[in-house]
Each structure stands twice: as structure tokens, then as C-alpha cells.
C-alpha positions in Angstrom: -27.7 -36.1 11.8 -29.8 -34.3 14.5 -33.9 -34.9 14.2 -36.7 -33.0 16.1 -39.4 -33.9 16.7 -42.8 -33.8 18.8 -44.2 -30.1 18.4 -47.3 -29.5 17.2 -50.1 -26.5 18.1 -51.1 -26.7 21.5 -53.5 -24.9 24.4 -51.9 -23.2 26.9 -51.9 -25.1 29.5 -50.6 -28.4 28.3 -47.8 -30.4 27.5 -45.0 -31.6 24.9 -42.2 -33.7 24.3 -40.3 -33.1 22.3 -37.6 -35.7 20.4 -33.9 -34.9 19.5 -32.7 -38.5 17.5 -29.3 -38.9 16.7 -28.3 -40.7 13.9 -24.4 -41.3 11.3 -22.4 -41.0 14.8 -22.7 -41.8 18.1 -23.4 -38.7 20.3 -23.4 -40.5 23.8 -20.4 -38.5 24.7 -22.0 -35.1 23.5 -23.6 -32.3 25.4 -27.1 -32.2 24.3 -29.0 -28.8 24.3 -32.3 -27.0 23.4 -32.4 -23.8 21.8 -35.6 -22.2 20.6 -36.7 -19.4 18.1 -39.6 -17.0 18.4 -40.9 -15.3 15.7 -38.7 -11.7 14.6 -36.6 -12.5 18.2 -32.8 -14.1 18.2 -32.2 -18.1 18.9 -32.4 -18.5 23.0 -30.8 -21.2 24.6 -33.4 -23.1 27.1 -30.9 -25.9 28.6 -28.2 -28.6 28.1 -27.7 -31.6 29.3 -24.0 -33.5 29.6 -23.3 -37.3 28.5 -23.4 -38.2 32.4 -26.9 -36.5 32.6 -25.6 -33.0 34.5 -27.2 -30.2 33.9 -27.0 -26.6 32.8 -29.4 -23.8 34.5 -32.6 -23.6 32.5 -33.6 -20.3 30.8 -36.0 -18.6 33.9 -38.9 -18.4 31.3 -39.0 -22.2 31.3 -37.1 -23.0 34.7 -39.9 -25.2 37.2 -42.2 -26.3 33.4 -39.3 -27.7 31.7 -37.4 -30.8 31.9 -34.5 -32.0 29.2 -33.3 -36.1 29.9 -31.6 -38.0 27.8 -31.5 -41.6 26.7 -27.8 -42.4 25.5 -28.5 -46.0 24.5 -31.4 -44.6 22.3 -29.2 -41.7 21.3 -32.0 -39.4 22.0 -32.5 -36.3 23.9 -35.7 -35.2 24.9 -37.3 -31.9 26.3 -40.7 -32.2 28.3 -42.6 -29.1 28.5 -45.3 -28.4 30.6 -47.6 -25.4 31.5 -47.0 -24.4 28.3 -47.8 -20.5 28.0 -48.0 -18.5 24.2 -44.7 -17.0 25.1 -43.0 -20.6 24.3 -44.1 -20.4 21.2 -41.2 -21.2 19.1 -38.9 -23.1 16.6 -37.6 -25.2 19.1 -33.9 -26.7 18.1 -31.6 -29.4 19.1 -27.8 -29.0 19.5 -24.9 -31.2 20.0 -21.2 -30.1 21.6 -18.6 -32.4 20.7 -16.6 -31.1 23.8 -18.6 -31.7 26.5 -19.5 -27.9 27.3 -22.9 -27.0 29.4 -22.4 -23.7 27.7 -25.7 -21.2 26.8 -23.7 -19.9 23.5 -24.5 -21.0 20.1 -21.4 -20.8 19.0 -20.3 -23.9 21.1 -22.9 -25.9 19.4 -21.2 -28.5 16.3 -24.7 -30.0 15.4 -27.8 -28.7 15.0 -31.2 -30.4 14.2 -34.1 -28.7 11.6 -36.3 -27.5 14.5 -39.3 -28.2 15.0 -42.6 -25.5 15.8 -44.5 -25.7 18.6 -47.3 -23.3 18.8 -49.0 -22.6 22.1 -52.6 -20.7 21.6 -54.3 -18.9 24.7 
């Protein structure tokens, strides 16, 4: 129900956006998050974004590069990542809350997407 999209292997340096689509409910009401996986470290939340477009702090590794939006009549969420460093490097995830929440646990999170890799070389 939750699709990812838009990673790829990048320089360091650059930029991605990355794609969250929505699809077999409507997740206009939902708060919309980023998590992201390095390889051998735990899932880390990056940011969240409510139905109204409010948003939670970003992670400090990404705070000032990244930007999450949304698009609620194209139930999409998307993340745009710039100055990308190696250190973002990642399975990058979406989420969904059915309540509302702008909370940074996991656990809060109803919906998740596949993932998708971004790879950032130096």
C-alpha cells in the first residue's frame, strides 16, 4: 500500500527525491514519515510530516539538506535530499500513522513501504 521510490547510487554531492505513493486507502489524513536503514545499524527516523503539512524536527545528520513535502491530492509523500554525503547511505523507508502522531518511534508507524536504496559514493 506504501511504494518508494527514487533512490539510486549517487556522488556525494548531489541530489534525490525520493517517492512514497499511496495506494488501497486514502492516506490524506495520515502522518507521513521517513525512516532509513544503514547497513549492520538500527532503522532511524529522518522526519514526519502531518496531513496539514506540519512538521516534526529532522534527524541533525540530515537537518538544513533534507526536505519531506507532501502532495495529498496525489497521495504522495516525498523526501528531497540534497548534499548528499556516504553517511546517508541507506534503505530509506516510508511510514504512515493512522493517528496523526509526528512521533520519531517506529512503533507508531501502521504502514510501511519496501524501502528503497540509495547509495551515496565519495
Amino acid at each position: 500500500q506504501l511504494q518508494a521510490c527514487g533512490g539510486g547510487l549517487v556522488q556525494g554531492g548531489d541530489s534525490l527525491r525520493l517517492s512514497c505513493a499511496a495506494s488501497g486507502r486514502t492516506f490524506s489524513s495520515y502522518t507521513m514519515a521517513w525512516f532509513r536503514q544503514a547497513p549492520g545499524k538500527e532503522r532511524e527516523f529522518v522526519v514526519a510530516i502531518s496531513w496539514t503539512g506540519g512538521r516534526s524536527p529532522y534527524a541533525d545528520s540530515v537537518k538544513g539538506r533534507f526536505t519531506i513535502s507532501r502532495d495529498n491530492a496525489k497521495n504522495t509523500v516525498y523526501l528531497q535530499m540534497n548534499r548528499l554525503k556516504p553517511e546517508d547511505t541507506a534503505v530509506y523507508y516510508c511510514a504512515a500513522d493512522q493517528y496523526g502522531r509526528l512521533s520519531g518511534s517506529n512503533r507508531y508507524y501502521d504502514y510501511w513501504g519496501q524501502g528503497t536504496l540509495v547509495t551515496v559514493s565519495s
